[in-house]
N, C-alpha and C positions, 0 to 999 in steps of 0.2 A: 264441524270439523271434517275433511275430504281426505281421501285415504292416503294423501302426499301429507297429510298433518299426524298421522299415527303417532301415538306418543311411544317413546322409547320404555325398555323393564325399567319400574321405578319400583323401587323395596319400601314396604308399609311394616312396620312394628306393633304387633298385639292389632292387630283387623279388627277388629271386632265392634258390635253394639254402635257407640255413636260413632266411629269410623266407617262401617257399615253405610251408613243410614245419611250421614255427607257424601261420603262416594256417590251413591246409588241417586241423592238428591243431585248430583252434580249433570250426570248423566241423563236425568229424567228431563232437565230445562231444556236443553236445545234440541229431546226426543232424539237423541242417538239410537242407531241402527247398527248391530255388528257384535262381535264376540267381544267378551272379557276374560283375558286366558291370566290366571293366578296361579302361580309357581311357588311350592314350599320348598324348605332348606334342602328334604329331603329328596329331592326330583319328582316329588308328585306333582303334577297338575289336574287341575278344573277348568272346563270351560263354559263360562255363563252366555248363552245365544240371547241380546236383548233386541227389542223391535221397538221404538219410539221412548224409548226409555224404561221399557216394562221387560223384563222378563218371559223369557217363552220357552228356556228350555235349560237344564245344567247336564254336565257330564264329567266324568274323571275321577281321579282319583285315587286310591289303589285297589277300590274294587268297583269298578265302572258296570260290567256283566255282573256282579252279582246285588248289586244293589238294583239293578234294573229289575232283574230277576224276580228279586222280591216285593217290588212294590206292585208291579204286574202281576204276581198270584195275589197279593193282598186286595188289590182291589177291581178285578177279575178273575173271582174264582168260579167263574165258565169255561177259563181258557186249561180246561182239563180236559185229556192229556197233555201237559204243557210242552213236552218233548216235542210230540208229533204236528202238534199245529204251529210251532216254530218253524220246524223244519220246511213244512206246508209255508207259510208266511215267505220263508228266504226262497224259495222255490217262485211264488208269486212277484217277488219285489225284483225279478231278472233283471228288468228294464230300470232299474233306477239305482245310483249311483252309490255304493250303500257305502263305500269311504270314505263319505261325510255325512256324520252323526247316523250312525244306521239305528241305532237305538231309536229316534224319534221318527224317522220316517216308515220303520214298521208296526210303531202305533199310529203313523199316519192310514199306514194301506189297513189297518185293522179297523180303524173308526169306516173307512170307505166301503170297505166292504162285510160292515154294521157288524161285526164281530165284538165289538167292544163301543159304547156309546162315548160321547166327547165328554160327559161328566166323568169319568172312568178314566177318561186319559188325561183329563185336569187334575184328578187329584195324583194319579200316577205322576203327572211333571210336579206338582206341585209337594209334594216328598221327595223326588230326587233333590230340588232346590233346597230344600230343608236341612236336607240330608249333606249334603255337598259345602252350603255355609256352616254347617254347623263345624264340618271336618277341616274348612279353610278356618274358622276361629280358636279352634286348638292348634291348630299350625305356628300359629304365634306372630311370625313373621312371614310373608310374602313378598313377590315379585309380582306386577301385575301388566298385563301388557293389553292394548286397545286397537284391535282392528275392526276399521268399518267396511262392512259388505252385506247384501243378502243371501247369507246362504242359507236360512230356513224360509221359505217364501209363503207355504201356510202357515199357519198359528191355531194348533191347538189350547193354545193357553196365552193369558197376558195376565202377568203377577205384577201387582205393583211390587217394586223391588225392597222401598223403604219398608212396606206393610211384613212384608216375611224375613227380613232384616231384624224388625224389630218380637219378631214370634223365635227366633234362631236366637236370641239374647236374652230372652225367659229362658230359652232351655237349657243356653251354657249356664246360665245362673242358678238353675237347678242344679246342674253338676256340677256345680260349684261348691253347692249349700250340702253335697252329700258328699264331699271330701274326695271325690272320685274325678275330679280336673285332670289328673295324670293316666287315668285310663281310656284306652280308644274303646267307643262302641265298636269299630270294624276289627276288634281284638278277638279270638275264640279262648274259650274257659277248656281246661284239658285236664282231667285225677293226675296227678299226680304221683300221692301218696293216699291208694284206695284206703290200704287198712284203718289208717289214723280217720280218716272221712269218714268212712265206716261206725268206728267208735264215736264221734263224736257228733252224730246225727241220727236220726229215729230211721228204723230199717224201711219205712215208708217214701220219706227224705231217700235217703239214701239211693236204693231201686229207680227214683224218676233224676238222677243228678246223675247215677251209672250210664243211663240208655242217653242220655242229650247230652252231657258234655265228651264230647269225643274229640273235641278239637277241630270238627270242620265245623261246627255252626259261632258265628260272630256273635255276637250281645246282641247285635240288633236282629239277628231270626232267630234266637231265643224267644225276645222278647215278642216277635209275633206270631211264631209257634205255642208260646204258652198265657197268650191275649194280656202281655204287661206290659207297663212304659219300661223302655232299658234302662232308664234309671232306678226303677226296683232290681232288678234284675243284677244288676252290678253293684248295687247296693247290698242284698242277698247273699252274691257271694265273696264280697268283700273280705270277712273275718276268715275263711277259709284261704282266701288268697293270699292273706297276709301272714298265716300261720303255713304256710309251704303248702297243702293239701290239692289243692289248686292252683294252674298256673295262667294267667293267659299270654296269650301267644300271637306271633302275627302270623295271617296264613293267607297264602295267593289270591287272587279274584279267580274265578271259574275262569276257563278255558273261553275266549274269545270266539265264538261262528264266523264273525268278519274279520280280518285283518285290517286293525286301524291305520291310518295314515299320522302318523306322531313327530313331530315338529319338537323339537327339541332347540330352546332357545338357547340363544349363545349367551354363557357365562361372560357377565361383563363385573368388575369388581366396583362394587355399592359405590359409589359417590356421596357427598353429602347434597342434601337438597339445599336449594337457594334458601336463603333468607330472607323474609319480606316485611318491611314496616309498615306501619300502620299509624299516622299521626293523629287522633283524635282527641278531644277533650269528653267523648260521648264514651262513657265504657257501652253501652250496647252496641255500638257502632262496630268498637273493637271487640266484642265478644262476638259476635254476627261474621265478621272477616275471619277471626281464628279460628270459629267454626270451618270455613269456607275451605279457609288456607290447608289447616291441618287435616280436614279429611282428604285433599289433594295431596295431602305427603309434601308440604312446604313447612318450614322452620318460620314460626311465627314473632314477631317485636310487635308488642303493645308499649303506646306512649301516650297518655292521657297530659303529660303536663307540655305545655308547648314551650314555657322556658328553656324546658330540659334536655327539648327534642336533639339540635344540634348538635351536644355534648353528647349523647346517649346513639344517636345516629353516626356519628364519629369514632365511636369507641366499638362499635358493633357492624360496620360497612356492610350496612345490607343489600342485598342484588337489586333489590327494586322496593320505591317509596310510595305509599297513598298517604297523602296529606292534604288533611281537612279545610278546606278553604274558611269558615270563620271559626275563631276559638276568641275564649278571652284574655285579654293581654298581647295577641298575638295574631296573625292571619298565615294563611296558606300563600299569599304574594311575596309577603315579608320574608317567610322563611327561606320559602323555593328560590328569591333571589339568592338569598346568604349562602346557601349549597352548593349553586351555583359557582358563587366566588370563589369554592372551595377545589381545588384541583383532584381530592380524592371523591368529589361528587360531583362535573362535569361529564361525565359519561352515565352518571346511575339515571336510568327509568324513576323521573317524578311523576305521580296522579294524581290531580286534583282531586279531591271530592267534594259533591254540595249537592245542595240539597235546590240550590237554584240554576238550573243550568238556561243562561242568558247567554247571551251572543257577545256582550259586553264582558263578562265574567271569561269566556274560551279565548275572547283576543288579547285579555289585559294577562290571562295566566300564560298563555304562551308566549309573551313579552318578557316575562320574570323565568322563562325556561322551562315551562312544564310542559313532559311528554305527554302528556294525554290527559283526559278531561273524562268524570263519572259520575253520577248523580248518584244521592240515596235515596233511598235506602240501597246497599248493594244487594247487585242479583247475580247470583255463583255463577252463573255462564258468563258472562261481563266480564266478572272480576280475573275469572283462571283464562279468557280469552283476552284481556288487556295482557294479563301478566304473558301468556306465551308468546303472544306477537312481540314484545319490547325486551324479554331476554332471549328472543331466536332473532332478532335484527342486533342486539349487541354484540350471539355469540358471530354472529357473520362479518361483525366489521375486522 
């Protein structure tokens, strides 16, 4: 894909787990290079920096500086006084361009100049990516937009993408299993109502809940302030919160050092996505495709009976057809003609598919009308690269 092929905001519903894990595989086949900027309802964004399909960097969010923050004390606790040798750091980084992603490239001058080693700063990226899917998967729904470029040119890190995809879908699933789906870790816990607290906890309890919930610290620098998963931690204070005692709250990201450069995408009003059929009589075949389709954010038709196909293809006018070249009862020549005849499928993108791609098989199908020709087993970059080229030439005519 070349940066004249960007794809436009496309809205994804519930992200998550095996949507996840199709995206990230879709990206990995052709080793895409370039950002994945995801937009929630709320105006928050994320930006994922991938390098060959892997992962190398995230950011955003609504608290971009203070997540950073923390995972750099957590997993450089050398870098004390952390004030002072920040300051020291932005002071050294004069010559480099820090309004784009200054975050990574002052653990870049940190690793260089041996302050912090590169295991140090893989795991540091490798919790903000953690951190950042997990806050894109409670979002619910997103926007997500694709540009290709190099703007990290070292790589401290390469994540496979599906691998931490699939560790960020245990963990919603733990929050899930602890009834606490509705709450953000980037939430701070604040008293409330001390006295009832008071009463209704041991004066030992009580003294360590008075001194840390004050309302600036999140669930998640609780939880590494007092060595828990934030799932205890918010599990813990759950029954207090629900009883008024406790509230949590949302509270700013720290005060940014750099002024970021923010790109604010132009609100375009959701469209529905194409629809695309799928003729097979092989349900893996079509289970394999609606994988493919729907983690691409496409509306998918499965049609296993090929009787059917015409009648069910007629009733559902889908934007673009894959049709299996042998079934039984029926073929991929036979049908693709009959479509043809049909004036409300003259102009739809037909694709063959077989499993034998001959030179006799590509001349006799594009004789019966068929746009394009693709073997199986399908491979995701194929399938979503057939599909863009045949409805970006229909929307042109």
């Amino acid at each position: 894909m070349s940066a004249e092929e960007a794809l436009p905001l496309i809205s994804i519903e519930d992200f998550s787990g095996s949507k996840q894990t199709a995206f990230f595989r879709v990206l990995k086949h052709p080793q895409f290079t370039g950002q994945l900027i995801l937009s929630d309802l709320k105006g928050q964004s994320w930006t994922l920096y991938i390098y060959l399909g892997r992962i190398t960097f995230a950011t955003g969010g609504g608290h971009s500086f203070r997540s950073w923050k923390r995972s750099v004390l957590l997993h450089c606790p050398q870098l004390a006084p952390f004030s002072a040798l920040f300051k020291q750091a932005l002071k050294d980084a004069g010559n480099r361009d820090l309004s784009i992603c200054w975050q990574y490239q002052i653990l870049s001058l940190w690793v260089e100049q041996q302050k912090i080693s590169r295991d140090q700063a893989m795991k540091i990226i490798r919790m903000l990516i953690v951190e950042a899917l997990f806050d894109v998967t409670q979002a619910r729904q997103v926007t997500y937009e694709i540009k290709q470029d190099q703007t990290l040119t070292n790589h401290l890190a390469l994540i496979d993408a599906e691998q931490i995809a699939a560790e960020v879908q245990e963990l919603w699933k733990g929050w899930q299993a602890a009834n606490i789906a509705d709450r953000s870790p980037n939430a701070a816990p604040v008293i409330r109502q001390p006295k009832a607290l008071q009463e209704n906890t041991s004066a030992g309890l009580y003294q360590v809940l008075s001194k840390l919930l004050d309302g600036q610290r999140t669930l998640r620098d609780l939880a590494i302030q007092m060595r828990r998963s934030v799932i205890d931690i918010t599990r813990s204070l759950l029954p207090y919160v629900q009883r008024g005692f406790i509230e949590l709250v949302d509270i700013p990201d720290l005060p940014s050092p750099v002024r970021p450069v923010v790109v604010t995408p132009v609100a375009v009003p959701a469209a529905p996505s194409p629809l695309i059929a799928c003729v097979d009589d092989s349900p893996l075949i079509c289970q394999s495709m609606g994988e493919i389709l729907k983690g691409a954010n496409y509306q998918f038709l499965s049609i296993n009976d090929p009787l059917r196909a015409i009648a069910t293809l007629m009733s559902r006018k889908p934007a673009l057809i894959f049709l299996d070249l042998v079934m039984p009862n029926a073929n991929g020549y036979e049908i693709c003609g009959q479509l043809r005849k049909l004036s409300l499928f003259k102009e739809t993108p037909i694709v063959i598919l077989t499993g034998q791609d001959g030179l006799v098989d590509r001349v006799r199908a594009k004789l019966v009308g068929a746009s394009d020709f693709l073997s199986k087993p399908p491979d995701a970059s194929l399938v979503l690269g057939v599909i863009r080229k045949h409805l970006q030439q229909n929307a042109a005519v």
